[in-house]
C-alpha positions as CSV (number, residue, x, y, z in Angstrom):
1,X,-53.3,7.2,16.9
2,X,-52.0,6.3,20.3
3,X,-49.4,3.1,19.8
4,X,-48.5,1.3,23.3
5,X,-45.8,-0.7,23.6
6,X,-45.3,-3.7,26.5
7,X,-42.0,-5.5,26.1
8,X,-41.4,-9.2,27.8
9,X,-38.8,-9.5,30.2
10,X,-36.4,-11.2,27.6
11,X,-37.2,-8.4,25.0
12,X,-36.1,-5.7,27.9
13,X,-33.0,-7.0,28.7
14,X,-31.9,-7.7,25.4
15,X,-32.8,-3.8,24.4
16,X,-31.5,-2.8,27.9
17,X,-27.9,-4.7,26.9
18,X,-28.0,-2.8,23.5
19,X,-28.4,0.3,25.5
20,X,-25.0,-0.1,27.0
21,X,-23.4,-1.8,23.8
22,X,-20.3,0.4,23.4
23,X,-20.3,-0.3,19.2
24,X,-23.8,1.1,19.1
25,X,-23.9,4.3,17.3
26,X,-25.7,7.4,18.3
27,X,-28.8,7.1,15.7
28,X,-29.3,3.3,16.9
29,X,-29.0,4.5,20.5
30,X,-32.0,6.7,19.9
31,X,-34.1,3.9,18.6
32,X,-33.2,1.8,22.1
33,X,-34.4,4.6,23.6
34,X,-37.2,5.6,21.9
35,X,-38.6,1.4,22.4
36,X,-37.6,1.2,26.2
37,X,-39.6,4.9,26.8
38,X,-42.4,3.4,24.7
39,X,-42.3,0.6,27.5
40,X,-42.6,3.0,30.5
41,X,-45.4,4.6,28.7
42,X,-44.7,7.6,27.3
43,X,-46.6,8.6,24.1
44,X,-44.6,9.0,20.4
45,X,-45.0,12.9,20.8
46,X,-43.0,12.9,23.9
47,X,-40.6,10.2,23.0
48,X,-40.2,12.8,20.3
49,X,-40.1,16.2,21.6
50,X,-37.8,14.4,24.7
51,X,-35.4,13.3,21.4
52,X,-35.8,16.1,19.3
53,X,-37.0,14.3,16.3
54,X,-40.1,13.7,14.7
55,X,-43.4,11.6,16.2
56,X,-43.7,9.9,12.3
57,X,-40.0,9.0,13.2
58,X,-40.5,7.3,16.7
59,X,-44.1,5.4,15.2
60,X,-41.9,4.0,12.6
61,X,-38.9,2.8,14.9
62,X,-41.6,1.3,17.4
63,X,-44.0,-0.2,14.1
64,X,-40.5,-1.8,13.1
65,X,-39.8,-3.6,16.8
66,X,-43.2,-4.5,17.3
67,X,-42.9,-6.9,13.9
68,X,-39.5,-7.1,13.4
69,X,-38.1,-7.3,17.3
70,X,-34.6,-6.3,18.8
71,X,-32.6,-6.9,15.4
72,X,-34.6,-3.4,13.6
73,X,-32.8,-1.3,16.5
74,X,-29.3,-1.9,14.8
75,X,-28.8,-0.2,11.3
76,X,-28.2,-2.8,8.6
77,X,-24.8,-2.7,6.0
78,X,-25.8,-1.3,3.1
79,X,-25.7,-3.2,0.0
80,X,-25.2,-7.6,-1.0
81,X,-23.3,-9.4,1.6
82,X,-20.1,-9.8,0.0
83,X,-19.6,-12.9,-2.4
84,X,-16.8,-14.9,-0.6
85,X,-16.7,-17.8,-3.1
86,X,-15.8,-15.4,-5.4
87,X,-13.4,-13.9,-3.7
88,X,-11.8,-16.8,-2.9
89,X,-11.8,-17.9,-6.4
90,X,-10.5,-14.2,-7.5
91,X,-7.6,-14.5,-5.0
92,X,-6.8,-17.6,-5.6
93,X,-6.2,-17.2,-9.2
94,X,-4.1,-14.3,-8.6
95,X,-2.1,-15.9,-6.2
96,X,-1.3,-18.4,-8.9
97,X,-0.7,-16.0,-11.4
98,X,1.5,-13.6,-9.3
99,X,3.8,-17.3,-8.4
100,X,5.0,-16.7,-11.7
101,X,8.6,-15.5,-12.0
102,X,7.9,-11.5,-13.8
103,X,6.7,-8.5,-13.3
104,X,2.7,-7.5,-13.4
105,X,1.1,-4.7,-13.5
106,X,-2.5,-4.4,-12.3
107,X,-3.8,-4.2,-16.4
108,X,-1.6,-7.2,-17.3
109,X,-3.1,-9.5,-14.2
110,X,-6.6,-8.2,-15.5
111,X,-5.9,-9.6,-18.9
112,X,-4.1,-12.9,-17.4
113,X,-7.0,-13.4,-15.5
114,X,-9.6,-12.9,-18.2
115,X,-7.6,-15.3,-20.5
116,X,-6.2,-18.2,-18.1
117,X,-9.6,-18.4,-15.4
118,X,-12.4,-16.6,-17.4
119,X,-12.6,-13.9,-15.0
120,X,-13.6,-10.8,-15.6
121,X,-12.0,-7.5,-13.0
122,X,-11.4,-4.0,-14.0
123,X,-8.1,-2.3,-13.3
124,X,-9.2,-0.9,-10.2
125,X,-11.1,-4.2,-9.0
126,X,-7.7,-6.0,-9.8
127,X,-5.8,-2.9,-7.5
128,X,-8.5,-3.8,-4.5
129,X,-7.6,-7.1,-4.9
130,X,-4.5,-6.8,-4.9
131,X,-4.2,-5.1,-1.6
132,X,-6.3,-7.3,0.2
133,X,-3.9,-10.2,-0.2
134,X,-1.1,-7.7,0.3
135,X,1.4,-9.1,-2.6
136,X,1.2,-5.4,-4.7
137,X,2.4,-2.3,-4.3
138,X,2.1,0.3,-7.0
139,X,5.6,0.3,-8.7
140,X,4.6,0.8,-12.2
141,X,6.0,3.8,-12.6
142,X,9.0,2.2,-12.2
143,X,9.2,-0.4,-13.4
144,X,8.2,-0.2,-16.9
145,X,11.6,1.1,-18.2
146,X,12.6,-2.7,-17.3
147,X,9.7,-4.3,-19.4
148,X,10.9,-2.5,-22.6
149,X,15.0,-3.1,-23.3
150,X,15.0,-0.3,-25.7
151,X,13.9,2.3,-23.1
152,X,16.2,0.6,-20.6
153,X,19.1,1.1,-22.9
154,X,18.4,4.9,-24.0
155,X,18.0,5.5,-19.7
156,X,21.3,3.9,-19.6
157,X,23.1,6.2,-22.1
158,X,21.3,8.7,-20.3
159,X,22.6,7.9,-16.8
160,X,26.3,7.4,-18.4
161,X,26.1,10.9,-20.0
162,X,25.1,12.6,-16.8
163,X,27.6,11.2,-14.2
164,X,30.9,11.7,-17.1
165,X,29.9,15.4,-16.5
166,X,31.8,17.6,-14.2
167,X,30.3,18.9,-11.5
168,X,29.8,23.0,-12.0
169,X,30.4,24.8,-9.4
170,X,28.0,26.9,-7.7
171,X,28.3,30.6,-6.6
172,X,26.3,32.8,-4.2
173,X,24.5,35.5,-6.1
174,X,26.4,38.1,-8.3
175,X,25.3,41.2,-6.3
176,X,26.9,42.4,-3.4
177,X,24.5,42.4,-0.2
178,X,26.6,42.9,2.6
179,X,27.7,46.3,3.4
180,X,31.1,46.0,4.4
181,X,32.1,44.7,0.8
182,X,30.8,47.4,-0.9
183,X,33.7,49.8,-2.3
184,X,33.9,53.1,-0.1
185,X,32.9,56.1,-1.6
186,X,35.3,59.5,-1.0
């Protein structure tokens, strides 16, 4: 099956501009060229032995423009566009929350979220979310001794303990390495 390809003037410059697009990647670079040799006339077989891939390949890419036009040449995010009402709604809240005068950690704000707005993040979710409004850094770690007084008092005793002791003094090692301070033998 022979498929030609004749592109309108509008349709060649647009692919022609995409050609010299420098955010184009190299796999979407073949696909401009793959269309705009298609136009000069050369046959999917030699589009693909010219681009070392496969003629099922380059009937594919040119199928695609013929229906779909310029817009199948670029490769499409994967996954949902992102839901910006809800992250608006997510930040928000945690903005909010995070105005109050205490210390969170990333499981706490999960469950003041759940309870005050109804909304439901993991850990990790909460983490992301966290970072994209830039008002958390991972301090956990430590911080906790301050969210327990018990803890904060036995670190305390501990601290007060340590810096009562004298410093020991330290020697150099208890064998003798250097030569000259070895005893001479008769």
């Amino acid at each position: 099956m022979t498929l030609r390809l004749s592109l309108t003037d509008p349709d060649r410059d647009a692919v022609r501009a995409l050609r010299h697009d420098p955010t184009i990647r190299p796999l979407e670079r073949d696909r401009v060229e793959m269309v705009l040799l298609a136009d000069g006339g050369w046959s999917a077989p030699r589009i693909a032995g010219h681009l070392a891939c496969h003629a099922a390949t380059v009937r594919s890419v040119l199928k695609r423009f013929a229906t779909e036009g310029v817009s199948c040449l670029r490769r499409a995010a994967p996954g949902p566009p992102p839901d910006m009402v809800r992250r608006r709604q997510v930040t928000d809240a945690l903005t909010t929350v995070l105005g109050q005068d205490r210390t969170w950690t990333a499981a706490q704000l999960a469950t003041a979220l759940r309870e005050q707005y109804g909304i439901v993040l993991s850990i990790r979710q909460t983490r992301k979310y966290l970072t994209r409004i830039a008002a958390w850094r991972r301090t956990a770690r430590s911080l906790r001794h301050k969210q327990d007084p018990q803890r904060a008092d036995h670190a305390a005793q501990q601290l007060a303990r340590l810096e009562a002791k004298p410093r020991s003094v330290v020697s150099g090692s208890s064998t003798l390495t250097n030569a000259a301070l070895r005893p001479v033998c008769p």
